[in-house]
Structures are given as C-alpha cells and as structure tokens.
Backbone as CSV, one residue per row, in Angstrom:
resi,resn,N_x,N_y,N_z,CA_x,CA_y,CA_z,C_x,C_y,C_z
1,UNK,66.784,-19.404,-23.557,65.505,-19.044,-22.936,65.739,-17.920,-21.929
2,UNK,65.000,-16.441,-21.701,64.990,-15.824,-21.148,65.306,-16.422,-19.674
3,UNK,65.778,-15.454,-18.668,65.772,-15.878,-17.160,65.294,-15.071,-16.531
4,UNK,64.441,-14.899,-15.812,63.856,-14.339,-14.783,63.976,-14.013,-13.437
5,UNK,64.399,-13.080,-12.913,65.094,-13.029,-11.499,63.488,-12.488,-10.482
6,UNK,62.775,-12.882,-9.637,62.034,-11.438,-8.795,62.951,-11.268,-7.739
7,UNK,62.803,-9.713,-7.475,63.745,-9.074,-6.530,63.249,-9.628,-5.090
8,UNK,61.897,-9.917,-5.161,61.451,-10.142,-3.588,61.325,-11.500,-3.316
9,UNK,62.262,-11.941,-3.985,62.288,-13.672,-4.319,63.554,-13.800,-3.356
10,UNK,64.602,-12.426,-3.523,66.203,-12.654,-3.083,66.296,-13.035,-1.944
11,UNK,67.362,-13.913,-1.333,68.059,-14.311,-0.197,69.015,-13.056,0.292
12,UNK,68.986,-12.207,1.778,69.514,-11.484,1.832,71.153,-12.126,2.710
13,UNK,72.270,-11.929,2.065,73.699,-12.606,3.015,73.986,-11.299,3.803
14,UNK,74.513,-11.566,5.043,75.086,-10.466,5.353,76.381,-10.731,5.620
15,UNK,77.146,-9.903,4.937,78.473,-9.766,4.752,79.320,-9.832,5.672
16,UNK,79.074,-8.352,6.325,79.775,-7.876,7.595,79.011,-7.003,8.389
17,UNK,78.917,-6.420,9.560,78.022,-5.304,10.266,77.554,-4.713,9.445
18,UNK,76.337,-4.561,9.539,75.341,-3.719,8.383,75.769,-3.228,7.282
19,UNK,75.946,-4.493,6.428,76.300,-4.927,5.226,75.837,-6.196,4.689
20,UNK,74.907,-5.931,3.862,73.811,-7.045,2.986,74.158,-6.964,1.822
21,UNK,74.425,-8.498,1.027,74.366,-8.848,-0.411,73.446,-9.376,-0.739
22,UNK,73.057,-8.990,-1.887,72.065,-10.441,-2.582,72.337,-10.511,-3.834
23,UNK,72.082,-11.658,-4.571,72.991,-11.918,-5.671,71.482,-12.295,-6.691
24,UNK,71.655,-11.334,-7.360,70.863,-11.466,-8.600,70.983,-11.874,-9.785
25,UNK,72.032,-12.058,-10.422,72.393,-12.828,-11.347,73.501,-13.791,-11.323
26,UNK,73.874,-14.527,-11.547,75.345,-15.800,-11.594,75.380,-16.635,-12.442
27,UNK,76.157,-17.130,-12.604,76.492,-18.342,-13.823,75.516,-19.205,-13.019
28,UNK,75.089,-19.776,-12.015,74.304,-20.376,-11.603,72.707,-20.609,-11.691
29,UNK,72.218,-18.976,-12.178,71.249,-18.482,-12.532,71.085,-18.550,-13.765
30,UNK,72.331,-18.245,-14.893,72.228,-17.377,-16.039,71.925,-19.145,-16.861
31,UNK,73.127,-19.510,-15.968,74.118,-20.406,-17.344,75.034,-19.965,-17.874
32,UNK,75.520,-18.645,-17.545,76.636,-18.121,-18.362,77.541,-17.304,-17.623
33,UNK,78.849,-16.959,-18.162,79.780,-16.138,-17.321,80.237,-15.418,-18.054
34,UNK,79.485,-14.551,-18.425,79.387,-13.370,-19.042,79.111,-11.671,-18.451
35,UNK,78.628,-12.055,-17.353,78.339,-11.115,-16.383,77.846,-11.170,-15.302
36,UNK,77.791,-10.835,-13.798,76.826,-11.143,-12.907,76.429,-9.910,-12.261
37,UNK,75.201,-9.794,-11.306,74.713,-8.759,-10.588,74.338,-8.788,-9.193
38,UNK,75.092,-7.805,-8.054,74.754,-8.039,-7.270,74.161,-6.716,-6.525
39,UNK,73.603,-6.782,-5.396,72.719,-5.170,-4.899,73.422,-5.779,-3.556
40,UNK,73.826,-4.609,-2.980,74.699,-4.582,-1.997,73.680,-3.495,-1.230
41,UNK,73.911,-3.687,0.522,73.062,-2.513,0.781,73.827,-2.388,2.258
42,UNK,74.099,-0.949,2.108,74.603,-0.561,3.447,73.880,0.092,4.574
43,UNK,74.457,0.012,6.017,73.838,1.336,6.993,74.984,2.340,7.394
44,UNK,74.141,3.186,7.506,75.264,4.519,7.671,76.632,3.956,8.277
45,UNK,77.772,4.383,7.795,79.381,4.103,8.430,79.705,2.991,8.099
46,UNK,78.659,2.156,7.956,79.217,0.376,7.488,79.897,0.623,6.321
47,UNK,81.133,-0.748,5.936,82.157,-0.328,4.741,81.823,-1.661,4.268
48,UNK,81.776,-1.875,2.797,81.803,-2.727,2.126,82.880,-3.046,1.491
49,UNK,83.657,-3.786,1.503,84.829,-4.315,0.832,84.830,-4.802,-0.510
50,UNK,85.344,-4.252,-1.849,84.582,-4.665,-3.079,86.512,-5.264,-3.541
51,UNK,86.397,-6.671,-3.989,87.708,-7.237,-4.348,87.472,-7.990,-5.999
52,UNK,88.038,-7.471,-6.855,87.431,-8.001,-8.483,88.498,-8.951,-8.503
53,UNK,88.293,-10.139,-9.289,89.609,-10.897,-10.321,90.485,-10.157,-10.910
54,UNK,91.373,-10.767,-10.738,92.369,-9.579,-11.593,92.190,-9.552,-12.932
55,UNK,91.332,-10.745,-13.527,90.851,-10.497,-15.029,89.669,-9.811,-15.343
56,UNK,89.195,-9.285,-14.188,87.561,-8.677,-14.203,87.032,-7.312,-14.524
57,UNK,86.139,-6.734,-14.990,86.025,-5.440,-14.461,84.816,-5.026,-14.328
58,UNK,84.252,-4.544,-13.555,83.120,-4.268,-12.815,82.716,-2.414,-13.291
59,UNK,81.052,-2.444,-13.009,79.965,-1.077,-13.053,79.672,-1.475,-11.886
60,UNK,79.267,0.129,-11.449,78.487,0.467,-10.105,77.155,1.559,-10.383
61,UNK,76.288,1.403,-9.874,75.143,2.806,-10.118,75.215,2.388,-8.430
62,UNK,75.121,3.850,-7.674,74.277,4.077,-6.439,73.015,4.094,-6.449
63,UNK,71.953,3.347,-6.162,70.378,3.562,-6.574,69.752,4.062,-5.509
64,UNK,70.654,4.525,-4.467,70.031,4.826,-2.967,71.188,5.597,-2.039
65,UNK,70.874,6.372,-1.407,71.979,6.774,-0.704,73.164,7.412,-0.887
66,UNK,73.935,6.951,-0.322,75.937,7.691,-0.866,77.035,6.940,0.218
67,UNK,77.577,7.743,-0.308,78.880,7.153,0.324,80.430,7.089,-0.786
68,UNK,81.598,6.998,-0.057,82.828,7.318,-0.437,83.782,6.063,-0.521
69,UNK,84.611,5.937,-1.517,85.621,4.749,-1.830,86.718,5.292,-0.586
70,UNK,87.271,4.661,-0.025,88.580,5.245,0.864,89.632,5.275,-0.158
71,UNK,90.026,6.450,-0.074,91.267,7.246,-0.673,90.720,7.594,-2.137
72,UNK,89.407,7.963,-2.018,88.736,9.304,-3.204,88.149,10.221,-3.041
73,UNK,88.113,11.349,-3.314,87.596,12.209,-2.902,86.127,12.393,-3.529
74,UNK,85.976,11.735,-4.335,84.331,12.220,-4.701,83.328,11.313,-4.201
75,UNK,82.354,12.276,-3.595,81.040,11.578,-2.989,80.320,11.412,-3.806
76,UNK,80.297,9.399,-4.134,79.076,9.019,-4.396,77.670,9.353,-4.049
77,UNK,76.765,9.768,-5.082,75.099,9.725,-4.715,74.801,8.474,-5.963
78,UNK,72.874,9.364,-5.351,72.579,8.408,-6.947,72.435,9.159,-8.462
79,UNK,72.929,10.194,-8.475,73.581,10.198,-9.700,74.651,9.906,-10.297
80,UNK,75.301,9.084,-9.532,76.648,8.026,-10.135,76.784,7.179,-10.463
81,UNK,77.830,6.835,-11.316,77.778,5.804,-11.829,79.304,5.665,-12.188
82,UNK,79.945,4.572,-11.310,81.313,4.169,-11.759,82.099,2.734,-12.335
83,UNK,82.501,3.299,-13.164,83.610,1.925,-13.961,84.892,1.808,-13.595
84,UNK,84.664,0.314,-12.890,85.668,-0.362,-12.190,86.793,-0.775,-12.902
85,UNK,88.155,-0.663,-12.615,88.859,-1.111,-13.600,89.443,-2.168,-13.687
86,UNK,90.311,-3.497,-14.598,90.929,-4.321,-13.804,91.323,-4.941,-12.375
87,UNK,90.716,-5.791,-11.593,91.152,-6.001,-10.782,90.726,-5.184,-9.392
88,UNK,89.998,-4.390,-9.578,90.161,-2.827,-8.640,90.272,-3.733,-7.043
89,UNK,90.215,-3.371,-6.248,90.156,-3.536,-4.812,89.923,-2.115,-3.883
90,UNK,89.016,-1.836,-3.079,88.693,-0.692,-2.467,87.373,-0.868,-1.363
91,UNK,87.347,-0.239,-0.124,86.173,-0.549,0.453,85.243,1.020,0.211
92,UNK,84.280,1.033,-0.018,83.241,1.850,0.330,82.467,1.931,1.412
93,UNK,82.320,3.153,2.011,81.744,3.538,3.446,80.319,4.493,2.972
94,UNK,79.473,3.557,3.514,77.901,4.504,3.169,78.283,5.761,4.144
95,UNK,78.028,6.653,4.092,77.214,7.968,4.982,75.556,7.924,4.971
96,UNK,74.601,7.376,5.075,73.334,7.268,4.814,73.146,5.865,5.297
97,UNK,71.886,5.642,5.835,70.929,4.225,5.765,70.706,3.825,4.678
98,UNK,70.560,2.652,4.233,69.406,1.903,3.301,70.590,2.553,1.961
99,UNK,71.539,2.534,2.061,72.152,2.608,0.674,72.789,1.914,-0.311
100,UNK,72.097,1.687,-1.252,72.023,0.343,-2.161,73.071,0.620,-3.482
101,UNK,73.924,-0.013,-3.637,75.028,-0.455,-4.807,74.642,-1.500,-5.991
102,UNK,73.965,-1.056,-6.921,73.794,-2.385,-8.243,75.344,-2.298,-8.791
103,UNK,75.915,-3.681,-8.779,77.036,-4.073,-8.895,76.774,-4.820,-9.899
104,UNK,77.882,-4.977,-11.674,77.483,-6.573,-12.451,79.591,-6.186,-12.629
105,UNK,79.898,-7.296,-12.476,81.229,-8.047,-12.993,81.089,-8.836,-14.404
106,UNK,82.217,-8.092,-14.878,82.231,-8.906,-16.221,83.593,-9.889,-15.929
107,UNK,83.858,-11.587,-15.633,84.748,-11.930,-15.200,85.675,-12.116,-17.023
108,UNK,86.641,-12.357,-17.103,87.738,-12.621,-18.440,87.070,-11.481,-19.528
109,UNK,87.735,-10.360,-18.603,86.830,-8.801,-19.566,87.678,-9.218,-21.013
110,UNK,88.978,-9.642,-21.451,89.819,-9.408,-22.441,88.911,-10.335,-23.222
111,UNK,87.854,-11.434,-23.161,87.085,-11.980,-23.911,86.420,-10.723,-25.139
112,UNK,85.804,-9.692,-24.506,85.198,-8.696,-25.128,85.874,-7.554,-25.547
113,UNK,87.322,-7.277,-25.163,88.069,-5.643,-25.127,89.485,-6.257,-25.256
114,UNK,89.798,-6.772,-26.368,91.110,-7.340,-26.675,92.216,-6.223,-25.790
115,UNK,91.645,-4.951,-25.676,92.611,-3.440,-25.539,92.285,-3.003,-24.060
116,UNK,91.850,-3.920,-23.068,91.384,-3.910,-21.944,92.323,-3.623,-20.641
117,UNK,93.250,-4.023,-21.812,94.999,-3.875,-20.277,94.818,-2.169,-20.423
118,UNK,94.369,-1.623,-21.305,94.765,-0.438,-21.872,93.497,0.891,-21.108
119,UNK,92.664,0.746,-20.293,92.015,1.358,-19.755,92.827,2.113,-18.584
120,UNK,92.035,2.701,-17.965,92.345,3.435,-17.106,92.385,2.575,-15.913
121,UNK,94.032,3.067,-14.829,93.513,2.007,-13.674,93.067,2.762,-12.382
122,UNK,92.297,3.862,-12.645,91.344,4.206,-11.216,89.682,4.086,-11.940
123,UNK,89.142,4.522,-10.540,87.896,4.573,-11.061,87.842,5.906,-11.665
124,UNK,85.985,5.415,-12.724,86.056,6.134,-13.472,84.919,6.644,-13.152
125,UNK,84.248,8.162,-12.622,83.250,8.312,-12.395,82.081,9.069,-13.067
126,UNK,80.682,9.040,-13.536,80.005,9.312,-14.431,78.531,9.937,-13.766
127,UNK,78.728,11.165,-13.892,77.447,11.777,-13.209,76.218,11.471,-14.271
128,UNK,75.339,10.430,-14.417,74.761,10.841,-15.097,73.249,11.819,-15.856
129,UNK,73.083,12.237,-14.583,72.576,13.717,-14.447,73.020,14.790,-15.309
130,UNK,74.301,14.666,-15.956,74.568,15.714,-16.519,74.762,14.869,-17.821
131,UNK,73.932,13.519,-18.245,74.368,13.149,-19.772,72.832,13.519,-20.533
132,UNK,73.675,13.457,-21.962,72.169,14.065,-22.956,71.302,13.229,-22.689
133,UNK,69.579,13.518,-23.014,68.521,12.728,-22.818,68.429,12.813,-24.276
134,UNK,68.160,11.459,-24.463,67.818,11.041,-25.742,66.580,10.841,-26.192
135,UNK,65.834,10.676,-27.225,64.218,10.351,-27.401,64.145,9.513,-28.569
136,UNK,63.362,8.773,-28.547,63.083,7.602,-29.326,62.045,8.436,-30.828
137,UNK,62.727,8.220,-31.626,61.851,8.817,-32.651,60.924,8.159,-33.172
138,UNK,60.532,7.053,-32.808,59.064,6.934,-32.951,57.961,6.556,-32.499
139,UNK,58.627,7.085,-30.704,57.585,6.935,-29.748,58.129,7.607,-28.586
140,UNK,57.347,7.707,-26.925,57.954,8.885,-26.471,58.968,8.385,-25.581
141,UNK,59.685,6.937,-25.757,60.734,6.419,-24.914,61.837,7.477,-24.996
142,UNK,62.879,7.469,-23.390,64.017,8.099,-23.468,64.895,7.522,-23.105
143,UNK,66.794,7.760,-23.679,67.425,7.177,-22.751,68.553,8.109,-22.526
144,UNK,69.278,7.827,-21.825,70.350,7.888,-20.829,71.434,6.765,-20.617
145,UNK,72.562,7.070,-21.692,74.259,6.241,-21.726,74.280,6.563,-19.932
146,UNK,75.177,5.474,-19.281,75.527,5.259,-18.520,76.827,4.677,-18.109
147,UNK,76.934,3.915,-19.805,78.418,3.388,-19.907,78.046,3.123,-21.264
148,UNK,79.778,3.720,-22.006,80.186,3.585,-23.379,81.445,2.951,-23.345
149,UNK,81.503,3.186,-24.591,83.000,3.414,-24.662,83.765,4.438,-23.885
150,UNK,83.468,5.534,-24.289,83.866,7.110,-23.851,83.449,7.380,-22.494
151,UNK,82.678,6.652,-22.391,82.439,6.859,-20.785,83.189,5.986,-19.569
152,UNK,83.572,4.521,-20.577,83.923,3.765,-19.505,85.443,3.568,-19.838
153,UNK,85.944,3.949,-20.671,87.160,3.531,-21.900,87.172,1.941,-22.283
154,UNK,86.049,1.169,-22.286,86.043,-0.019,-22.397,84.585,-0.681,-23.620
155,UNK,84.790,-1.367,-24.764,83.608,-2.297,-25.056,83.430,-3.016,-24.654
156,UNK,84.038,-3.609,-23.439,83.430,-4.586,-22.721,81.732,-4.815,-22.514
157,UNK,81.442,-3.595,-22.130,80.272,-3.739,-22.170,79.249,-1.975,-21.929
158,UNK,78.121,-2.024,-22.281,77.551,-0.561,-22.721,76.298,-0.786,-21.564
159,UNK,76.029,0.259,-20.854,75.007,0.188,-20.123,74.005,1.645,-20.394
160,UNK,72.682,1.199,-20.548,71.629,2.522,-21.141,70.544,2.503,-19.978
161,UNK,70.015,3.901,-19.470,68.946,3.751,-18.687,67.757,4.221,-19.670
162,UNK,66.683,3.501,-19.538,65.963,3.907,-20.624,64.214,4.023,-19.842
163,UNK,63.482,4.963,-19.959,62.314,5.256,-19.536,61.148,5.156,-20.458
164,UNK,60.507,4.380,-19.649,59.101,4.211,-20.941,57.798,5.398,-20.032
165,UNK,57.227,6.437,-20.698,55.996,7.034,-20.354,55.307,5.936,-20.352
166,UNK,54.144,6.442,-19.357,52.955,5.984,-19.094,51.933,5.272,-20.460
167,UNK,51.770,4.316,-20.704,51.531,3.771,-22.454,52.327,3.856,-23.623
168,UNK,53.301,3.739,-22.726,54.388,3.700,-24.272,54.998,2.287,-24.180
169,UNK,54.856,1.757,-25.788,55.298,0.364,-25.936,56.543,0.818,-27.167
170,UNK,57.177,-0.426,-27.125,58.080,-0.859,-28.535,57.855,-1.905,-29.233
171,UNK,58.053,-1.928,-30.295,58.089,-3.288,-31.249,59.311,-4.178,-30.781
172,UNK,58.630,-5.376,-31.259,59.617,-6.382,-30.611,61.050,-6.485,-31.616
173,UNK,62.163,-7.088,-31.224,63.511,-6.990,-31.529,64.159,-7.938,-30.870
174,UNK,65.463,-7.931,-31.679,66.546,-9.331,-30.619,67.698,-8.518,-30.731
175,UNK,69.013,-9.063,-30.556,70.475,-8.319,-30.123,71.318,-9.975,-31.160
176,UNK,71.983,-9.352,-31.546,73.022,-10.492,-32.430,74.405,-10.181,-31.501
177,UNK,74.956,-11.112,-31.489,76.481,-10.877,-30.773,76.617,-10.730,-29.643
178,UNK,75.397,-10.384,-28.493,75.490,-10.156,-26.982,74.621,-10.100,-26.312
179,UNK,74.546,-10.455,-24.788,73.582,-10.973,-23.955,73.468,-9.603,-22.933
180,UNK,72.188,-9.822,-22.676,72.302,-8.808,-22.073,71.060,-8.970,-20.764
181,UNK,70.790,-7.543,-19.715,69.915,-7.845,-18.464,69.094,-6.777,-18.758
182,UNK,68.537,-6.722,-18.330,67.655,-5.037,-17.770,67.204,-5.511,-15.886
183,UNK,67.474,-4.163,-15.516,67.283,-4.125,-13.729,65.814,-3.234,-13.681
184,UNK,64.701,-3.677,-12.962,63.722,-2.704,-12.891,64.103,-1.859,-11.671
185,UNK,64.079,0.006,-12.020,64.444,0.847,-10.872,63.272,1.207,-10.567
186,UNK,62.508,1.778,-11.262,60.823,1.930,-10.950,59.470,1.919,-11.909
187,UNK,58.694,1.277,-11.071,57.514,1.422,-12.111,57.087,-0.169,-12.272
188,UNK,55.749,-0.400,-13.231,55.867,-1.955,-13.584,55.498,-1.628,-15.233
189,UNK,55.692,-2.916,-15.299,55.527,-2.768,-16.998,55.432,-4.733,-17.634
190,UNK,55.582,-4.802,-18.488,55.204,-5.864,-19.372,56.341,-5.964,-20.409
191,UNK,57.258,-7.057,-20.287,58.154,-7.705,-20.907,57.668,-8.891,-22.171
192,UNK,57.420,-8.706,-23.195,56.639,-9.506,-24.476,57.905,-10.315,-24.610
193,UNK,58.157,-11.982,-24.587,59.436,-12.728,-24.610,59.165,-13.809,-25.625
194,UNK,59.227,-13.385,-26.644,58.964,-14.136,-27.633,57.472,-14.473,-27.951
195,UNK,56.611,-13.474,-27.552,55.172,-13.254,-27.647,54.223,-13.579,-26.319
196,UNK,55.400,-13.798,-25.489,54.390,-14.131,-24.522,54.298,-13.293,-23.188
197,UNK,53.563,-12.635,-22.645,54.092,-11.834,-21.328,54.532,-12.053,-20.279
198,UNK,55.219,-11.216,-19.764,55.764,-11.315,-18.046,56.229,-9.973,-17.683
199,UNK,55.270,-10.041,-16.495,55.052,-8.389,-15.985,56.467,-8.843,-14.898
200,UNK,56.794,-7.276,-14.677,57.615,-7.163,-14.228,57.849,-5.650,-12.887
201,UNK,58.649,-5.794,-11.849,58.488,-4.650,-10.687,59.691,-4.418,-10.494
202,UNK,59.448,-3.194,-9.915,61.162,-2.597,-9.280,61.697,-4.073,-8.554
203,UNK,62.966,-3.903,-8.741,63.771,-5.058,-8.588,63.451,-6.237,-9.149
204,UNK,62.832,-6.819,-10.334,63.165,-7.243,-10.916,64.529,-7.044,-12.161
205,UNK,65.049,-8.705,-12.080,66.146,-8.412,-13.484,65.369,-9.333,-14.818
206,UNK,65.737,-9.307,-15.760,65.217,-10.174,-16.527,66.856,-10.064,-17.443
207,UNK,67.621,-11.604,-18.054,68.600,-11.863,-18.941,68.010,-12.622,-20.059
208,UNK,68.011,-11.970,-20.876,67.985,-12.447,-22.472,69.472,-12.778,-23.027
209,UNK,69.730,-13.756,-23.440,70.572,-14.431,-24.797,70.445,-13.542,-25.798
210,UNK,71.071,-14.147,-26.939,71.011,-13.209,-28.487,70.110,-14.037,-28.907
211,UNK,69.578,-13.410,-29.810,68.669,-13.699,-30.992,67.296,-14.227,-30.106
212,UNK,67.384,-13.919,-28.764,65.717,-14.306,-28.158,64.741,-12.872,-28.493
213,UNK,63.989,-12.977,-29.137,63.002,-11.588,-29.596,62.578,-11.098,-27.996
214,UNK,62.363,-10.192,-27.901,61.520,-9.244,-26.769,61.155,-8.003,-26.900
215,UNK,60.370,-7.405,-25.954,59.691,-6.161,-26.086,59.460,-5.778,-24.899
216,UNK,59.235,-4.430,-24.367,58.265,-3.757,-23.302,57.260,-3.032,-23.812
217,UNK,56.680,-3.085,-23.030,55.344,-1.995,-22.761,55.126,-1.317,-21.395
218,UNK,54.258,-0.406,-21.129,54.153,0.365,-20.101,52.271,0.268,-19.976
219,UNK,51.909,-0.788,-18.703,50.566,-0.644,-19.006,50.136,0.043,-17.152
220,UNK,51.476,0.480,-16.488,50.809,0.546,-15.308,50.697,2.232,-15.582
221,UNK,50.533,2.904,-13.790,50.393,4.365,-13.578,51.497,5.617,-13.251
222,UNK,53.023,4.590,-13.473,53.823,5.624,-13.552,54.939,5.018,-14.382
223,UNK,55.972,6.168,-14.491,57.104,5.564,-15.295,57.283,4.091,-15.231
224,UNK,58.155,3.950,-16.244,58.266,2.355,-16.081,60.221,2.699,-16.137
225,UNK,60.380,2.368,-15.803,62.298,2.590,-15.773,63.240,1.439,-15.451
226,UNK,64.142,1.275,-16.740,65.334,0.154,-16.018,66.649,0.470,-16.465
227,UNK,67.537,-0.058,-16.098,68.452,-0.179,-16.343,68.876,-1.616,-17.725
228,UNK,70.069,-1.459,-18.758,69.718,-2.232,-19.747,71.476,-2.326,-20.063
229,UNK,71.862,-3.582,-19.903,73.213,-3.760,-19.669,73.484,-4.940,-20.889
230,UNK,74.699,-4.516,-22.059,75.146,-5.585,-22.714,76.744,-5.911,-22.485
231,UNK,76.917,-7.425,-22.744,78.445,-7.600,-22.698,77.907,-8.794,-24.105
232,UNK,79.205,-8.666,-24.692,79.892,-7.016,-25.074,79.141,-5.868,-25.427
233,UNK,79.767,-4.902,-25.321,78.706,-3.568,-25.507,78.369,-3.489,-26.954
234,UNK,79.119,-3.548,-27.760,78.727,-3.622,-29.369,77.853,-5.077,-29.706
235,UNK,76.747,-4.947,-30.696,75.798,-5.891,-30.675,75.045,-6.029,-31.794
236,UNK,74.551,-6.013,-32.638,73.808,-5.915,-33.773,72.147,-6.083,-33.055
237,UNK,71.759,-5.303,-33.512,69.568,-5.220,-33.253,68.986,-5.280,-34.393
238,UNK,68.297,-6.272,-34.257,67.271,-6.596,-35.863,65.440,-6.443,-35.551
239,UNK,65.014,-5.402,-36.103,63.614,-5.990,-35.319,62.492,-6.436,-36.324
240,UNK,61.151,-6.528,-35.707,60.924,-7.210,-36.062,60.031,-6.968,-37.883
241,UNK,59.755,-7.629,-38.531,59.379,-7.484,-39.908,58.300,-6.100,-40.061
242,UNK,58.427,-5.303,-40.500,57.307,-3.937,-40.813,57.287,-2.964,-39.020
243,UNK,58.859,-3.277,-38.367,58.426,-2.168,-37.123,59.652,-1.205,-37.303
244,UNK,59.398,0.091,-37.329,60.072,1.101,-37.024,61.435,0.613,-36.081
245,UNK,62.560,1.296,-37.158,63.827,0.613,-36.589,63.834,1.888,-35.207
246,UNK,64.610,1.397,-34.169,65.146,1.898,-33.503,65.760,3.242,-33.378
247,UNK,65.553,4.684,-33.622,66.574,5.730,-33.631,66.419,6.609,-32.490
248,UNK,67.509,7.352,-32.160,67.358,7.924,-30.934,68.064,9.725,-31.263
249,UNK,66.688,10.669,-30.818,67.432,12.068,-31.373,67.872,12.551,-30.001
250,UNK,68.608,13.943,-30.298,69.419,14.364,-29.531,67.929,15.375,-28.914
251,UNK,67.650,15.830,-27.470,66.878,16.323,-27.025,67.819,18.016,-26.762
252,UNK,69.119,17.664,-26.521,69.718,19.149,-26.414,69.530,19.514,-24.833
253,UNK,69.464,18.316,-24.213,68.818,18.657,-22.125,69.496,17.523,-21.435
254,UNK,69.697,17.694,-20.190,69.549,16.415,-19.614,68.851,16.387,-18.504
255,UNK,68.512,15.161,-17.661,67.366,14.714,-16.946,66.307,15.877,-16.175
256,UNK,67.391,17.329,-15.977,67.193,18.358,-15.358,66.538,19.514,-16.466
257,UNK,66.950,19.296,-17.835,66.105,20.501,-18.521,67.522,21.147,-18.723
258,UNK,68.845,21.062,-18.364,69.791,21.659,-18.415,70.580,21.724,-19.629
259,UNK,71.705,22.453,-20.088,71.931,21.689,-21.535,73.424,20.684,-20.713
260,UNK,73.665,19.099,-21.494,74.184,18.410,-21.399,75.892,18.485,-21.540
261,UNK,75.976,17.725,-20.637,77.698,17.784,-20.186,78.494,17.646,-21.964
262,UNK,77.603,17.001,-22.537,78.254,16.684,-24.028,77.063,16.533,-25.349
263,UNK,78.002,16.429,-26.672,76.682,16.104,-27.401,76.736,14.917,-27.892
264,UNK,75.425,14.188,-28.458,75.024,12.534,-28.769,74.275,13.060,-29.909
265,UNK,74.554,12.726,-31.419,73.961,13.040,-32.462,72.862,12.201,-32.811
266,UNK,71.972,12.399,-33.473,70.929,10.905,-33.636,71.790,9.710,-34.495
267,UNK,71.850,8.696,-33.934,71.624,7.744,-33.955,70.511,6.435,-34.129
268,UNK,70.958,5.129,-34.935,70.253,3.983,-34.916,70.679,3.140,-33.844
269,UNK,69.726,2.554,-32.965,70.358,1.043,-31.942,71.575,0.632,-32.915
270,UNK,72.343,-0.027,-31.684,73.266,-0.961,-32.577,74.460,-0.265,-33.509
271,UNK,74.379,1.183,-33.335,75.385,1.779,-34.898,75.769,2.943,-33.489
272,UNK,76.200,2.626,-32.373,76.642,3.790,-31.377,77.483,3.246,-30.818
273,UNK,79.054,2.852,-31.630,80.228,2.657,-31.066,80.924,3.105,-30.490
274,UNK,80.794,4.793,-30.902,81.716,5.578,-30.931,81.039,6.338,-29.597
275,UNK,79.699,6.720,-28.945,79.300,7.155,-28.252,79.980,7.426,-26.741
C-alpha cells in the first residue's frame, strides 16, 4: 500500500547549533529498508556532520542554499547533486540561511550493485543544470537524470527530476523489481493510487512498492515538479492496458536553453541502463 508522508506534518530535531533534521522516510514509516529520506536544514556557518554505514551509500540534491564538504573544493548550490560513496564521512558547512539538503541512504547498497566495492571512493558531483532535458513523447512532461549509472557509477539506485506543465497528466503504470519515492519540490498536483486520488504539495513524499499502479496529473496553476527515486535503479514499467508507453526524446538543451553537457538518445521507461 502506498505511504504517504506531508511535509508540514514533520517533527523538526535539532541536531547541533543551527542544524535541523527531519526524517521523512524510515523503515519505520516505509516498512522497508530499502532506502530512507531525510531534509536537513542549515544557518549560515552551521556544519552538519553526515556519517553513512560502512555498507551504505547515500544522494544529496541542495534544494536551497549552498555550502562546502570540508576538504573539497567545489561549492555546492542548488544545482547539485552528489553521490555519496561507501561509507563516506564528511561535515558540510552552509554559507547561506535556510539551506536545505534532501538526503535518502540506501543501507546494504551490495543488495542492489553486486560491483558496489567498485565505485568511486570520493564524492561524486553532478551539476544538473548542465544535463539534457528530455520530453515525453506523448505529452508535454520533462525530465532530468540526476543519478544513473554514469552519473553515479552505481545501480543501486536511479534518481529522475521530472516536470509536469500546467494540465499535463499521464496514464497510469506500476514498476516491477523496485520501490521507489517521489519528493514534491514545487507546485501541487494529484497522485491517482490505484484509482483513487491524493493531492499532493511541495514537501510532500509519497513511497510506492512494485506492482502498486499510479499516476499524476497537474490540475493546479504552476509547475508541478518532483523528484522520483528508485532502488534498485533498474526496474521494469508496465502500463496500463491501451496507454501510450512511456518514451522520452532528446530535446538537444538543458534547463537553460543551452546545448547539454552530454547526449541521451530517445528512449523507453525502464530500457535506460546504460544512461
């Protein structure tokens, strides 16, 4: 059965001097330990201390603000996005107020990435401002890889940001082989969960199981935008009887109109291993 998180539902912990967690997803929540999510939020100079399992490996998006890992030289914004590697340990220091970290841990990553010892052991960082924008060919959805393979050196798990225009819906569909979240970043919209609705707002998460059918739609007045996270990243998508499968063309731009750091050929959901 789907799970439902609201963001303005969360308990805020505070860590250390202006340093707030709140924990949005857990085996406690889910039922499962497959992944969890947490939004971390700093004030300017405050350092957050981030310590993984040594069997773990963790994504980061900045959704607010910036700030620097001690002993890296590249400044986080929110066009980043980094993959944590085994074990990592490192504190991060905001430069900015109100700067927010969506954090998910995948704990016993070698469950999903038999070849997981075999990644890279720093971070891995991913502007994704400069990745191709993709378009839904048979409606005006877009997305944006955030984590691949190639992006993260890991199938552990694949993360897509995907934007619905103003009245744009999809046919409903399920995922075979992997569970997955979506994070709302902005906008509201309408989650169809096995035919039934549940609207949804920035900071909401919503976790689906495999084989639970779902859908969005876009019935409010601006983008509708989330974030859309599977473990494992490879997955099979079946949808539903007489709906336009899933394909995604290459736009030749990214978020800026620019041409893209790389190229993404069209593709079907589900058949982008290699991405």
């Amino acid at each position: 059965m789907p799970v439902i998180v609201r963001g303005l539902e969360l308990e805020s912990r505070e860590l250390n001097l202006g340093v707030t967690s709140q924990s949005i997803l857990s085996s406690d929540v889910t039922g499962s330990n497959n992944v969890s999510l947490d939004l971390i939020t700093l004030n300017s100079n405050a350092k957050y201390s981030l310590s993984l399992e040594k069997d773990s490996i963790g994504w980061l998006q900045v959704l607010q603000g910036s700030g620097v890992f001690d002993g890296y030289d590249i400044r986080l914004s929110s066009n980043e996005v980094v993959s944590l590697p085994l074990g990592f340990r490192g504190d991060f220091t905001a430069s900015s107020d109100q700067t927010k970290l969506l954090l998910a841990f995948v704990p016993e990553a070698e469950r999903f990435d038999k070849n997981i010892d075999s990644i890279p052991t720093g971070l891995k960082t991913t502007d994704w401002s400069n990745e191709p924008v993709l378009k839904s060919e048979h409606d005006e959805r877009t997305r944006i890889y955030l984590a691949t393979r190639t992006l993260s050196g890991t199938e552990a798990y694949r993360c897509e940001m995907i934007r619905y225009p103003i009245g744009t819906s999809a046919p409903d569909h399920h995922h075979e082989g992997a569970e997955h979240f979506q994070y709302v970043l902005k906008g509201t919209g309408t989650a169809m969960l096995d035919g039934k609705p549940c609207d949804l707002i920035k900071g909401d998460a919503l976790y689906n199981f495999d084989h639970e059918v779902h859908s969005f739609r876009n019935n409010g007045s601006e983008e509708f935008i989330f974030v859309e996270f599977f473990v494992p990243g490879g997955c099979k998508t079946v949808w539903a009887p007489n709906a336009n499968v899933c394909a995604w063309l290459p736009t030749g731009k990214d978020i800026h109109g620019r041409p893209p750091s790389r190229d993404i050929a069209y593709h079907v959901h589900g058949e982008d291993k290699d991405i």
